[in-house]
C-alpha positions as CSV (number, residue, x, y, z in Angstrom):
1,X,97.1,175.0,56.4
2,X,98.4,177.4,53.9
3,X,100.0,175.6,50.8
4,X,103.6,176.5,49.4
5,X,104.3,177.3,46.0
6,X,106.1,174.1,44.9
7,X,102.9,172.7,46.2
8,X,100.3,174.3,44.0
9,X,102.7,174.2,41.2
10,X,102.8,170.1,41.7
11,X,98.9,169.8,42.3
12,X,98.5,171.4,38.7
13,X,100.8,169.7,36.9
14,X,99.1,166.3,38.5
15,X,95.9,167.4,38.0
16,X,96.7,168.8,33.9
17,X,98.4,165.2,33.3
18,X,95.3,163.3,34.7
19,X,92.8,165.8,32.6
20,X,95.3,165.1,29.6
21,X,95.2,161.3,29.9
22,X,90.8,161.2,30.7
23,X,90.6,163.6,27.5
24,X,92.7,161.2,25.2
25,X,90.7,158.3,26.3
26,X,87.3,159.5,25.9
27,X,88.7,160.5,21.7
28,X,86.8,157.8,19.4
29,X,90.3,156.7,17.9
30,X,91.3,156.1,21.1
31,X,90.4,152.5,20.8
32,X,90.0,150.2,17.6
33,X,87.3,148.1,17.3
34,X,87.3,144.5,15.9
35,X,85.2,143.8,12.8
36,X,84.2,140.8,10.2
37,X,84.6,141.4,6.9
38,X,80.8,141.1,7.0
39,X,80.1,144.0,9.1
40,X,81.5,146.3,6.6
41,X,80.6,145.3,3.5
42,X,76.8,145.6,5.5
43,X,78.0,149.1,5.9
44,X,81.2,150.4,4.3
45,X,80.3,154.5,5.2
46,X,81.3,153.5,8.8
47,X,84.4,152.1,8.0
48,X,85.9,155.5,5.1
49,X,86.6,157.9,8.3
50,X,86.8,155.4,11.1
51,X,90.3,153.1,12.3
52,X,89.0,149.3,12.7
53,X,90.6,145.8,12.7
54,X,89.6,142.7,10.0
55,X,91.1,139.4,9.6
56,X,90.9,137.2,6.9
57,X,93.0,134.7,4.6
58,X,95.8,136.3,2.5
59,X,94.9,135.0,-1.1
60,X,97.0,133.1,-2.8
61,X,98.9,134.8,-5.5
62,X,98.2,137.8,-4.8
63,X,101.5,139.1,-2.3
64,X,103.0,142.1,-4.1
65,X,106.5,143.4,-2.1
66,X,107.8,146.5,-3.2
67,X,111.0,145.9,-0.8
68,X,112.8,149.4,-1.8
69,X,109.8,151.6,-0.9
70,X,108.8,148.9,1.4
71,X,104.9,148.8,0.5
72,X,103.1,145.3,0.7
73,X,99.8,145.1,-1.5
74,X,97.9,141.7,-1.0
75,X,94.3,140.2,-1.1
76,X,92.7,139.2,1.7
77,X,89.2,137.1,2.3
78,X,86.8,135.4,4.4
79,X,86.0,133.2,2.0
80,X,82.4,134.1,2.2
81,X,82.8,136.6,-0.9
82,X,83.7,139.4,1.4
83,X,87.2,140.6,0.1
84,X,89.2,143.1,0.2
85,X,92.9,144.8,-1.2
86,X,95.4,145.9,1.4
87,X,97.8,148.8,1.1
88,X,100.6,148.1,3.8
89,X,103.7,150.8,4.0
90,X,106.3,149.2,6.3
91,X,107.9,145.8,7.1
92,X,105.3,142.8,7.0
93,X,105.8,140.7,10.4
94,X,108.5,137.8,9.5
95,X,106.0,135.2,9.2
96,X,103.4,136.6,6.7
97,X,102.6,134.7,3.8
98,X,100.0,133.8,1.5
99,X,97.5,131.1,2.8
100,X,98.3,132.8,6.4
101,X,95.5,134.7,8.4
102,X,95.9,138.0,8.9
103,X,94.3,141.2,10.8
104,X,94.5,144.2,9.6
105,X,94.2,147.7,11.2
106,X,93.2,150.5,8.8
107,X,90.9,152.7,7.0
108,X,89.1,152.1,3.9
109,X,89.7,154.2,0.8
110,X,86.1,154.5,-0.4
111,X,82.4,153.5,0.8
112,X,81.5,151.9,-2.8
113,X,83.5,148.5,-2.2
114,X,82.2,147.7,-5.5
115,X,84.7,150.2,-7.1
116,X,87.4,150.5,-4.4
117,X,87.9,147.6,-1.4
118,X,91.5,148.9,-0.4
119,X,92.0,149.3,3.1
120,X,94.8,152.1,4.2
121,X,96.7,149.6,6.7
122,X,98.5,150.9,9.3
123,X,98.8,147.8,11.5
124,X,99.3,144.3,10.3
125,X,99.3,141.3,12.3
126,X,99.6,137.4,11.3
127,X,97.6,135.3,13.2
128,X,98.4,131.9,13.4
129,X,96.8,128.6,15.0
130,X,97.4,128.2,18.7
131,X,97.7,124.3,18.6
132,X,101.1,122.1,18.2
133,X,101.6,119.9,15.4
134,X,104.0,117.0,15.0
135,X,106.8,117.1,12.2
136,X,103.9,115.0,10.2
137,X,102.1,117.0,7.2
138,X,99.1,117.5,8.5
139,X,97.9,120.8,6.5
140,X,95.1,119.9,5.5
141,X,94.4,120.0,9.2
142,X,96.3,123.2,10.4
143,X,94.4,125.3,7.3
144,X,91.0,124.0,8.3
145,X,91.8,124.9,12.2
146,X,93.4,128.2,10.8
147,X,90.1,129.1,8.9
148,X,88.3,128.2,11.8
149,X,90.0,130.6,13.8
150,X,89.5,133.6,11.6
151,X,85.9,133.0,11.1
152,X,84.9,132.2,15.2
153,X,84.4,135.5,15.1
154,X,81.9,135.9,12.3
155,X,79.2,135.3,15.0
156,X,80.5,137.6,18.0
157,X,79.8,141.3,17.5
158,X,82.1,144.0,18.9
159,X,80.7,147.1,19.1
């Protein structure tokens, strides 16, 4: 069976966009892994060249919105003495606030978190508790559930 032209021309382009898509996926940014804040404070070098995810609580007081260049600096923790400052260029999701959890996708500026915590964010994401509550102020409640949630995964790993 001899092959036409068209035919050859449309098993290459097939087999270039599969080799395109296989080479992409096998790239290290080509997935972002999930870490505590733990993690990289144990090893910040990791983190200085290397896209991850964190979540924490946004401090309190700390939301700074520059809405005409539309940069969002803030404070983030675990509460476990493991903070960090976030550099965010772009529109923060409509229901980001301080007290809220957060995960952050980004970079860090510098291994020496003693001198320089700021993570480069590209990505932010609020997270938010996944159970219903009456009209009845129960925030003492939602807050403890909310920290809950951010920390569950203190004691999974994701590597």
């Amino acid at each position: 069976m001899k092959l036409t032209r068209a035919q050859v021309i449309a098993t290459s382009v097939i087999v270039m966009a599969l080799g395109s898509i296989v080479y992409k996926a096998v790239q290290p940014e080509s997935s972002v892994t999930f870490f505590t804040p733990a993690e990289v404070y144990a090893a910040p070098q990791k983190f200085v060249d290397r896209t991850f995810r964190v979540s924490g609580l946004v401090l309190a007081g700390t939301k700074d919105w520059d809405g005409n260049n539309k940069i969002l600096k803030f404070r983030m923790s675990d509460l476990k003495g493991h903070d960090f400052s976030v550099v965010y260029k772009g529109v923060p999701p409509d229901l980001f606030k301080e007290g809220q959890g957060v995960v952050v996708e980004g970079r860090l500026n510098s291994d020496d978190l003693k001198a320089d915590s700021t993570i480069q964010a590209n990505l932010l994401m609020v997270k938010h508790s996944e159970v219903y509550d009456t009209k009845e102020d129960h925030s003492k409640m939602r807050e403890a559930r909310l920290v809950d949630d951010i920390l569950k995964h203190e004691n999974k790993k994701s590597y």
